[in-house]
C-alpha positions, 0 to 999 in steps of 0.5 A: 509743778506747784510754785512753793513760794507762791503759795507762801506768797498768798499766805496760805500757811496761816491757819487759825488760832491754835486754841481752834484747831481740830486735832485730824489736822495734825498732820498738815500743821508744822509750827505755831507762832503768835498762837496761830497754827501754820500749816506746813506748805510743803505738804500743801503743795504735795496734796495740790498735786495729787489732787490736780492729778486725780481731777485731770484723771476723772475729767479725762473719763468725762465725767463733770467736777462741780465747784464749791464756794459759797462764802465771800472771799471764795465766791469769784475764785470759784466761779472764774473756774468753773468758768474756765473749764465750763464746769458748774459752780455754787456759790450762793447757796448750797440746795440740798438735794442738788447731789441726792435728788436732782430731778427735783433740783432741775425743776428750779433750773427749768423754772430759772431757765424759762423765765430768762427766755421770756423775759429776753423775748419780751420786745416779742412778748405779750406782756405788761411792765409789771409782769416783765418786771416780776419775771425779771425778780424771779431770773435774778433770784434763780440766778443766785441759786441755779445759775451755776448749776445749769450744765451740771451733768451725770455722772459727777465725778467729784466736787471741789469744796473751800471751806468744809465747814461751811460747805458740810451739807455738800460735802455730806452728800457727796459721801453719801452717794461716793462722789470723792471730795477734793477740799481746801481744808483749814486748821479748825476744820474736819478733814474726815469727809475729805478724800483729797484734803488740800492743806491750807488758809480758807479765809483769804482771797489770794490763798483760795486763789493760789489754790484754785487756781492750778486745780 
């Protein structure tokens, strides 16, 4: 069961200014106060649920949930997850293709994959300071951008997106090939694209946190 007051606790009610709201939202807000939407926290807690159970479900047929959360306050809380389930995880930037055409994709993990075995055998290795030291750029830039995705694995059963805004590209492949979206989405945000929409603050890290956590 989801903690009611622990959700309320991390302030993941608070939604946008409600000059900035999208109107498919309207469901999932209960009030407005200071001109800022609140969004009802019990029909927070009920689509947490759905969607931990729809998770549990997809992961119990093998299939692998791939974790999404590029902007800085997301960033940890995602990455401790998908560790915490040995799952993939973005969370510097999203590759297009990486749901639509991964083969080309995987040419980067390979590349990413290669340069950081050479460069932890270069007490072994044949190779100059300089060119350990251009390797070693290359590992840390790859790492940014594939490190996460090095386990990611067919079929994909679903992905986990915060903020669905920034993350629409994602999101958009997603549908395009029918992976089911579960999303934390706030009040100025789409919802259309969603197929579990989660209700909730997008722009703190102890909101993303209470919600990523039980899922």
């Amino acid at each position: 069961m989801v903690d009611f007051r622990s959700l309320v606790k991390a302030g993941v009610h608070f939604g946008h200014q409600s000059s900035r709201w999208n109107p498919r939202m309207a469901p999932y807000i209960w009030g407005t106060k200071n001109n800022i939407h609140l969004i009802n926290v019990s029909k927070t807690a009920i689509q947490l649920e759905k969607a931990c159970k729809a998770l549990e479900a997809i992961v119990a047929e093998g299939k692998t949930v791939l974790w999404i959360g590029t902007k800085k306050a997301a960033q940890d809380a995602i990455k401790q997850a998908g560790l915490a389930v040995n799952m993939p995880y973005v969370t510097h930037r999203w590759i297009g293709g990486t749901l639509t055409n991964f083969p080309q994709v995987k040419k980067s993990v390979t590349r990413y994959l290669h340069f950081k075995d050479v460069v932890a055998k270069a007490d072994t290795a044949h190779y100059t300071k300089k060119e350990l030291s251009t390797f070693q750029k290359i590992v840390d830039r790859l790492e940014k951008n594939v490190g996460g995705i090095v386990s990611l694995s067919w079929p994909v059963g679903a992905i986990v997106v915060i903020d669905v805004k920034k993350e629409m590209s994602a999101v958009k492949e997603a549908a395009m090939v029918g992976i089911p979206v579960f999303g934390l989405v706030d009040t100025n945000n789409d919802p259309l694209l969603v197929n579990y929409v989660i209700p909730g603050n997008d722009d703190s890290v102890h909101a993303i946190e209470a919600i990523v956590k039980p899922l």
